[in-house]
LOSE-163468 format. One record per residue (C-alpha): x, y, z; residue number from 1; residue in one letter. Coordinates in Angstrom, 3 decimals. Each point is the difference from the previous one (the first is absolute). Layout:
BEGIN
<east = X, north = Y, up = Z, i = NUM, aa = a>
...
//
This chain:
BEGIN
<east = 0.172, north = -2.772, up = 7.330, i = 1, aa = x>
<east = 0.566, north = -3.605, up = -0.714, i = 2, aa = x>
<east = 1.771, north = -1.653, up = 3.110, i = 3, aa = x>
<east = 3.587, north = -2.034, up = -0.707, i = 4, aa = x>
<east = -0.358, north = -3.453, up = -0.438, i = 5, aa = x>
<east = 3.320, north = -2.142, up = -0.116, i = 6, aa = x>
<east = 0.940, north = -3.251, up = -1.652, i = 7, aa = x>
<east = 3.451, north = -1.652, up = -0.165, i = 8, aa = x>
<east = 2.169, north = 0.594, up = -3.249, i = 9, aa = x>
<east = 2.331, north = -2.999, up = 0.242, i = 10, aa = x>
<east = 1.680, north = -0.270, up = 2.939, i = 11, aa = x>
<east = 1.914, north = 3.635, up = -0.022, i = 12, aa = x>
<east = -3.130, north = 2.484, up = -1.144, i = 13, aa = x>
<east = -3.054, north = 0.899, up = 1.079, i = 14, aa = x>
<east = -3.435, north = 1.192, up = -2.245, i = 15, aa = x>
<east = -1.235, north = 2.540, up = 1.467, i = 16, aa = x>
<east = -3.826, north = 1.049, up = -2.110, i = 17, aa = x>
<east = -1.202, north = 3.524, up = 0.826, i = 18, aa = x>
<east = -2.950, north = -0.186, up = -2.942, i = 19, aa = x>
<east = -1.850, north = -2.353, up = -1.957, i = 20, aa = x>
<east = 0.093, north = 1.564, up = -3.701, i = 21, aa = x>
<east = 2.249, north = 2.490, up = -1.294, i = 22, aa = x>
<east = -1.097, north = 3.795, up = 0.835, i = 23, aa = x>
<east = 1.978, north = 3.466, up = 0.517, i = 24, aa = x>
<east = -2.034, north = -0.524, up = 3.576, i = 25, aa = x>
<east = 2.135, north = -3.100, up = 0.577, i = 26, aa = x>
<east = 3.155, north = 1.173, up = -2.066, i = 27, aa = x>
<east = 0.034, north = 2.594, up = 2.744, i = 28, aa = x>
<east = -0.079, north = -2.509, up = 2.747, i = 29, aa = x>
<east = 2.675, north = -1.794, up = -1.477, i = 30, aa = x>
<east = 2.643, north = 2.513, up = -0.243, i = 31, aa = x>
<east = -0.772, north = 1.194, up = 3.636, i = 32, aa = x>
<east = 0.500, north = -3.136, up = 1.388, i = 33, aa = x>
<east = 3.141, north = -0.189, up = -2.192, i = 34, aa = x>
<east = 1.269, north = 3.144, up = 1.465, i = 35, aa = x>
<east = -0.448, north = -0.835, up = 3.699, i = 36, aa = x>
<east = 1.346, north = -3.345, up = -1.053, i = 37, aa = x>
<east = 3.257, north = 1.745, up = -1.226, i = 38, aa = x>
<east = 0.392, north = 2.211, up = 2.684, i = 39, aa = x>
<east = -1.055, north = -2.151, up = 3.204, i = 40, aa = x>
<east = 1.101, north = -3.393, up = -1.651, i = 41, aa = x>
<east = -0.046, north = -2.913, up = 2.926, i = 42, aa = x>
<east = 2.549, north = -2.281, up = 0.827, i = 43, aa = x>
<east = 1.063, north = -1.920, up = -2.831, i = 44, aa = x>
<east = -1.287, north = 1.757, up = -2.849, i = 45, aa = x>
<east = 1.484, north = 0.794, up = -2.984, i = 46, aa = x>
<east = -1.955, north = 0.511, up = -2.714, i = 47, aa = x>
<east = -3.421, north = 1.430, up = -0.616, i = 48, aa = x>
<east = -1.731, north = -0.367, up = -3.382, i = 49, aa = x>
<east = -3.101, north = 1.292, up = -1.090, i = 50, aa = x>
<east = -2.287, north = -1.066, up = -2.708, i = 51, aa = x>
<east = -3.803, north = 0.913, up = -0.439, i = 52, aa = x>
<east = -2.558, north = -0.896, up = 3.120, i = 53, aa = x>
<east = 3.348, north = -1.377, up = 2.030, i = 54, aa = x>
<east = 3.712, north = -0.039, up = 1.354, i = 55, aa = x>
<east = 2.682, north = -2.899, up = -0.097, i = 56, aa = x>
<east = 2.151, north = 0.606, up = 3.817, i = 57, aa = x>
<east = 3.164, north = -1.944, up = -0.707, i = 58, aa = x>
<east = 1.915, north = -0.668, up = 2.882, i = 59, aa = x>
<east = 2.836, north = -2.087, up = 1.813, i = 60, aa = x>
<east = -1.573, north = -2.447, up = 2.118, i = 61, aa = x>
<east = 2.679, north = -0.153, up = 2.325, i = 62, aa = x>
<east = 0.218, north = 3.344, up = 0.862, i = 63, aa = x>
<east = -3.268, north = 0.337, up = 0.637, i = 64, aa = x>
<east = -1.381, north = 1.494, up = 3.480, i = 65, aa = x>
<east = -2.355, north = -1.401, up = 2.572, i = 66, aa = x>
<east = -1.382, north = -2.153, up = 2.333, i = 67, aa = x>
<east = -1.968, north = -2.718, up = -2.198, i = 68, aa = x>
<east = 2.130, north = -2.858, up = -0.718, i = 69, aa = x>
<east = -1.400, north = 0.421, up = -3.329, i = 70, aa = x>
<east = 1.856, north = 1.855, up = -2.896, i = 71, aa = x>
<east = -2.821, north = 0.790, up = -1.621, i = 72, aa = x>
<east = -2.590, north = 1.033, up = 2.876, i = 73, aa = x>
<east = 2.721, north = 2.681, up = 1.748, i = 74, aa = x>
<east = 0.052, north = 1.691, up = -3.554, i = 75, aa = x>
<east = -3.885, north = -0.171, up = -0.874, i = 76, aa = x>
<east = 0.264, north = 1.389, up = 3.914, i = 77, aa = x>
<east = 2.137, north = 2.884, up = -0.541, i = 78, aa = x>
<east = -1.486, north = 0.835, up = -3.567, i = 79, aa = x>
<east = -3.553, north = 0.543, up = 1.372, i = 80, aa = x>
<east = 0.740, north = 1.751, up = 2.474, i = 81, aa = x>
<east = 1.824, north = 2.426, up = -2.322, i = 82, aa = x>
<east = -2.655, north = -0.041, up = -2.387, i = 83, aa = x>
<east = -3.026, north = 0.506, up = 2.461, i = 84, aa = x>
<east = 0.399, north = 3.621, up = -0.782, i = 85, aa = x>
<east = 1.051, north = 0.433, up = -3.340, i = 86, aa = x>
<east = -1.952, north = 2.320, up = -2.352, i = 87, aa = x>
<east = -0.155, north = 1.032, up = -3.615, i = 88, aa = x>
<east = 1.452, north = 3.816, up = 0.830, i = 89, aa = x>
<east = 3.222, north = -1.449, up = 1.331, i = 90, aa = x>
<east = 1.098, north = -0.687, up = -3.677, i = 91, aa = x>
<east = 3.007, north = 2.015, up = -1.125, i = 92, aa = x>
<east = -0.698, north = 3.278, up = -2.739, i = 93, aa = x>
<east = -1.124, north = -1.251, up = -3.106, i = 94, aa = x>
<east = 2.865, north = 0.976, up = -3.052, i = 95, aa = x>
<east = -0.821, north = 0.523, up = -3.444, i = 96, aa = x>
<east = 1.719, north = -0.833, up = -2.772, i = 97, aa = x>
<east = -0.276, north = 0.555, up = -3.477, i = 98, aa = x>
<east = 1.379, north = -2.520, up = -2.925, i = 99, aa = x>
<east = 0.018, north = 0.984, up = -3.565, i = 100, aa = x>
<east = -1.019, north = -2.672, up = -2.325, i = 101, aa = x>
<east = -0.211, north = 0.003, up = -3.824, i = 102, aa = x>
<east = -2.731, north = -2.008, up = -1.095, i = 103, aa = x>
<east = -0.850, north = -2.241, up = -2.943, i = 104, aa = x>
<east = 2.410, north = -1.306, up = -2.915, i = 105, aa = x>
<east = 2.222, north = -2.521, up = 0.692, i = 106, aa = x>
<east = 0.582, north = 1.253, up = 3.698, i = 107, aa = x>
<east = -3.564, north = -0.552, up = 0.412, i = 108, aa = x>
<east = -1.170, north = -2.922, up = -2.352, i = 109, aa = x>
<east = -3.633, north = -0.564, up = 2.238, i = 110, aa = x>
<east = -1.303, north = 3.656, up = -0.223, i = 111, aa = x>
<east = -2.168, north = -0.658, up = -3.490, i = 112, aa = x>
<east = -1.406, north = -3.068, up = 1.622, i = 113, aa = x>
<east = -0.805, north = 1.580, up = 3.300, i = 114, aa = x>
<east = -1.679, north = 2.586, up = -2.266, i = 115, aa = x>
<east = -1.708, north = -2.018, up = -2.110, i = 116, aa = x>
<east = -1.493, north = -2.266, up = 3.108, i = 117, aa = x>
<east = -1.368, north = 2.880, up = 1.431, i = 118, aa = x>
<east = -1.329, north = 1.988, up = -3.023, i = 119, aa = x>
<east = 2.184, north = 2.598, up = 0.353, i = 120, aa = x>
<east = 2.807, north = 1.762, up = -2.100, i = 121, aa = x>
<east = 3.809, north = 0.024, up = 1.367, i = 122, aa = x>
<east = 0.237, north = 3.628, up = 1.154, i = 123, aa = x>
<east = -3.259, north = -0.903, up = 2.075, i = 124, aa = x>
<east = 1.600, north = -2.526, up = 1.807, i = 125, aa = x>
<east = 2.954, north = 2.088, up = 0.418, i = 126, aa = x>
<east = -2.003, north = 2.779, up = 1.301, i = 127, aa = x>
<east = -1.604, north = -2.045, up = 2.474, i = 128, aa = x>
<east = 3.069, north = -2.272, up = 1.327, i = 129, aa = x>
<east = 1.703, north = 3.841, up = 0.011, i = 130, aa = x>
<east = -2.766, north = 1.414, up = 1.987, i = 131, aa = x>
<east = 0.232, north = -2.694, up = 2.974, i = 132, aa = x>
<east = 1.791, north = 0.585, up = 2.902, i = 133, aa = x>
<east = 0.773, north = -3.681, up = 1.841, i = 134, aa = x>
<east = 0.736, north = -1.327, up = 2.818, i = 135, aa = x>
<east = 2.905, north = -2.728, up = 0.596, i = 136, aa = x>
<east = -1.371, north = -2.646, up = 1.978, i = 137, aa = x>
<east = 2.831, north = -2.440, up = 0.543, i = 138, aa = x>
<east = 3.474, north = -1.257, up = -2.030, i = 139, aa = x>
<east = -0.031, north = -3.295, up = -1.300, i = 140, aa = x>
<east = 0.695, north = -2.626, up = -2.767, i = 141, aa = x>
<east = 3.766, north = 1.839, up = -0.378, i = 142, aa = x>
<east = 1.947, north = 2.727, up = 1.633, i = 143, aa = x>
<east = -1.561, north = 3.522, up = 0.165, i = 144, aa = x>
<east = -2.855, north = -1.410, up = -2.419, i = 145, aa = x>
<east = -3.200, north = 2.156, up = 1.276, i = 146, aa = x>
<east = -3.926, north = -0.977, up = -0.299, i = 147, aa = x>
<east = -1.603, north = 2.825, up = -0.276, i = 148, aa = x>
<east = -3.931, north = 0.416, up = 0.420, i = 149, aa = x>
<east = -1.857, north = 3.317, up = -0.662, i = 150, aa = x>
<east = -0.566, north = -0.867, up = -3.967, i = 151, aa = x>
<east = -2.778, north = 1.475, up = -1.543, i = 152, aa = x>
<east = -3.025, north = -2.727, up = -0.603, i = 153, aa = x>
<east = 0.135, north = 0.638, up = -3.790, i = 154, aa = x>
<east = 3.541, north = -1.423, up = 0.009, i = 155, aa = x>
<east = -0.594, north = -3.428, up = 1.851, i = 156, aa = x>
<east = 1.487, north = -2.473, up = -2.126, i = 157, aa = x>
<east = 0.456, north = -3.649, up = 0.199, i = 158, aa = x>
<east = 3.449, north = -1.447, up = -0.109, i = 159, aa = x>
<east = 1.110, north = -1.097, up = -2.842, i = 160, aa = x>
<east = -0.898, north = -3.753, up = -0.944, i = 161, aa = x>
<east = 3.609, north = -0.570, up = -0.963, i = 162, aa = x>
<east = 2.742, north = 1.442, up = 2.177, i = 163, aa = x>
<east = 3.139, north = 1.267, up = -1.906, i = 164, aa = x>
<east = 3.372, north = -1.669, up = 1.325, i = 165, aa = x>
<east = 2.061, north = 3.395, up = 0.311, i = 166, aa = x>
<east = -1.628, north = 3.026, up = 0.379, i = 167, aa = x>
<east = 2.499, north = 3.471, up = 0.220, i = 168, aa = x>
<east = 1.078, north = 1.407, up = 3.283, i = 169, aa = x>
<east = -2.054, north = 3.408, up = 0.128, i = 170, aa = x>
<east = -3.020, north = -1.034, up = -1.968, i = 171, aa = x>
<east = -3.582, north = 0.628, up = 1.646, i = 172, aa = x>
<east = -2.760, north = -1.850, up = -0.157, i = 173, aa = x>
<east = -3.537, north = -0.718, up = 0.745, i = 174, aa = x>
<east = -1.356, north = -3.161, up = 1.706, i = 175, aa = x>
<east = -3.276, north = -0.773, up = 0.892, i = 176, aa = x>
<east = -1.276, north = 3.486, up = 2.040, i = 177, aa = x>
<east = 4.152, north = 1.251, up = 0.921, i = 178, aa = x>
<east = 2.899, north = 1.102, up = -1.907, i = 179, aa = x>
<east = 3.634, north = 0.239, up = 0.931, i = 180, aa = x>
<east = 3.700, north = -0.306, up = -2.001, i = 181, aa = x>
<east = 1.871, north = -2.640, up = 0.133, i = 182, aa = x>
<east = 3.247, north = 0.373, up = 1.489, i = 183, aa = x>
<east = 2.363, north = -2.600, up = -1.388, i = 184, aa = x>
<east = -0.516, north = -2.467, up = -3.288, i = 185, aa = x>
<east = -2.310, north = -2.243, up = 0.649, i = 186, aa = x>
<east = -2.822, north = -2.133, up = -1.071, i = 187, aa = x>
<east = -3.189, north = 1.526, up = 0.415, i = 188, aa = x>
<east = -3.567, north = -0.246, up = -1.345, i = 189, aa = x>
<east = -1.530, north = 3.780, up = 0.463, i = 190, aa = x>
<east = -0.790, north = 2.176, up = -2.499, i = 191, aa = x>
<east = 2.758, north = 2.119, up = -1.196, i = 192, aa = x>
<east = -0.564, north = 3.521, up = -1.114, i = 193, aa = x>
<east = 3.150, north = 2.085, up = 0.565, i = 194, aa = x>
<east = 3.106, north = 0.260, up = 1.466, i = 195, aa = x>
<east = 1.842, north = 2.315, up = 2.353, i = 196, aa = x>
<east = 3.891, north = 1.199, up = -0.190, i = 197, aa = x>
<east = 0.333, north = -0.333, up = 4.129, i = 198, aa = x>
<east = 1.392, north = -2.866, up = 1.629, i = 199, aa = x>
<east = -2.345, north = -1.670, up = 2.670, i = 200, aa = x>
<east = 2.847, north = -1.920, up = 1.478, i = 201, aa = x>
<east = 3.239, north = 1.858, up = 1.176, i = 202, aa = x>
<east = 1.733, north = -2.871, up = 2.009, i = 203, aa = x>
<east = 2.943, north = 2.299, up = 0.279, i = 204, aa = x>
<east = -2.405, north = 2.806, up = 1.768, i = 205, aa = x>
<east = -0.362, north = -0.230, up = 3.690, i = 206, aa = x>
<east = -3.960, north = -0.008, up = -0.847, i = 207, aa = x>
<east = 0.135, north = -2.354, up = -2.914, i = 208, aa = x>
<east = -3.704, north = -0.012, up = -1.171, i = 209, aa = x>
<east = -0.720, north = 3.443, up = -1.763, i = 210, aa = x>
<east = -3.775, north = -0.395, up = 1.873, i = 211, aa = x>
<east = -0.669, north = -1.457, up = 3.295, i = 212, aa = x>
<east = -3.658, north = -1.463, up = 1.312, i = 213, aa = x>
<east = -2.839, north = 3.130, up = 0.739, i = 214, aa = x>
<east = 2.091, north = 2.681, up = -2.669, i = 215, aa = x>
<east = -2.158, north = 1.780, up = -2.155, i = 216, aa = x>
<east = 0.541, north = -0.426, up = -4.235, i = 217, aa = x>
<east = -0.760, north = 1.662, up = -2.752, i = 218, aa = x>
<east = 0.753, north = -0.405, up = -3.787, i = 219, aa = x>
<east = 0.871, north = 2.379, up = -1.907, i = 220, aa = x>
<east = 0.182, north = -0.374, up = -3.536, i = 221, aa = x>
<east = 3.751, north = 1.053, up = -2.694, i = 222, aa = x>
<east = 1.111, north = -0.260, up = -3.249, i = 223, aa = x>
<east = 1.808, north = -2.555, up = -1.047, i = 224, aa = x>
<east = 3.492, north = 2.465, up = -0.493, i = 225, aa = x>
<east = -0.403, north = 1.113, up = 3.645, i = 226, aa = x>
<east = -0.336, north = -3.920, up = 1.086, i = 227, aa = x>
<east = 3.471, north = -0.544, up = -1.770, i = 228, aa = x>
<east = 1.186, north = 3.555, up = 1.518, i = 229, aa = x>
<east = -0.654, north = -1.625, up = 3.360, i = 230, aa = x>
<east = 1.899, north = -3.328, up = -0.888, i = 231, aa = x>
<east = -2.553, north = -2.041, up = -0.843, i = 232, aa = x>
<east = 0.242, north = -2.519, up = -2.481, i = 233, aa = x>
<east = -2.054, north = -1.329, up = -2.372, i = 234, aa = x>
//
């Protein structure tokens, strides 16, 4: 197991790297040290925010605990020694959840092209993005947008060379070896081969992100009447 190493974030975070390249090994690292983080958080802390081989610790620097007459030191202090310990089976239960996507047409405009790249027909690539089961490794770029690795190697697929400048909340996609579904409008530049009828981003839910980092995913493939049926819209 990969020991912490720190670095200053500006002047209110701190870095902390638990891996050097993006693994379930070091996924698993990441969300333990999250959870001890969450429930043992030091002096000052307020937020903890994970991402693939690390963790952003933002904190108040004046509320801060210690002896050091540095900020920085007391908290790099009290975070290794919480950390010493940490291992992967301290991560919370995994959750699955399953989001029904109707693919091709105009909800997903990419899916002949993703074929086509990979000599294979649409229901193939269906099949296989269907058959995956992936693991959320972090939420970035916009609120409760997921990247999700676990995609089968037949599937890896550039991004595109010319990024669209609003892409539909709900639609999924495939960039380079992960898929996810974009949450809001947005630009984007990943290959877009369905969409789903579920909303990814609830901010009026107490837990506004429909999937949190370390859940579980599968795809599961509807007809274009039961996407409508669920509210989607095309």
């Amino acid at each position: 197991m990969t020991q912490p190493r720190f670095q200053p974030l500006g002047d209110r975070a701190v870095l902390v790297t638990l891996g050097d390249a993006m693994s379930e090994e070091t996924h698993a690292h990441v969300r333990a040290a999250c959870r001890r983080l969450s429930e043992n958080p030091p002096p000052g802390v307020t937020e903890v925010v994970p991402a693939y081989t690390s963790v952003a610790v933002h904190y108040l620097p004046e509320r801060v605990g210690g002896a050091s007459p540095f900020v920085y030191d007391r908290l790099v202090s009290a975070l290794s020694d919480l950390l010493a310990t940490v291992a992967a089976g301290e991560r919370a239960p995994l959750r699955l959840v399953e989001i029904p996507v109707c693919y091709g047409g105009a909800l997903g405009p990419d899916l002949e092209d993703v074929a086509r790249q990979h000599d294979l027909s649409t229901d193939e690539v269906v099949s296989l993005h269907t058959a995956g089961e992936y693991l959320v490794y972090m939420l970035g770029f916009m609120p409760g947008f997921a990247y999700m690795g676990g995609l089968a190697a037949q599937l890896v697929t550039p991004r595109r060379s010319s990024p669209r400048t609003a892409v539909p909340a709900g639609t999924v996609g495939i960039g380079g070896n992960q898929t996810g579904v974009y949450s809001l409008v947005s630009p984007g530049g990943w290959n877009l081969i369905g969409r789903t009828p579920l909303r990814m981003f609830r901010p009026e839910h107490e837990q506004p992100t429909l999937l949190t980092a370390g859940d579980r995913v599968r795809f599961r493939r509807i007809a274009h009447d039961e996407y409508i049926a669920q509210g989607g819209t095309s």
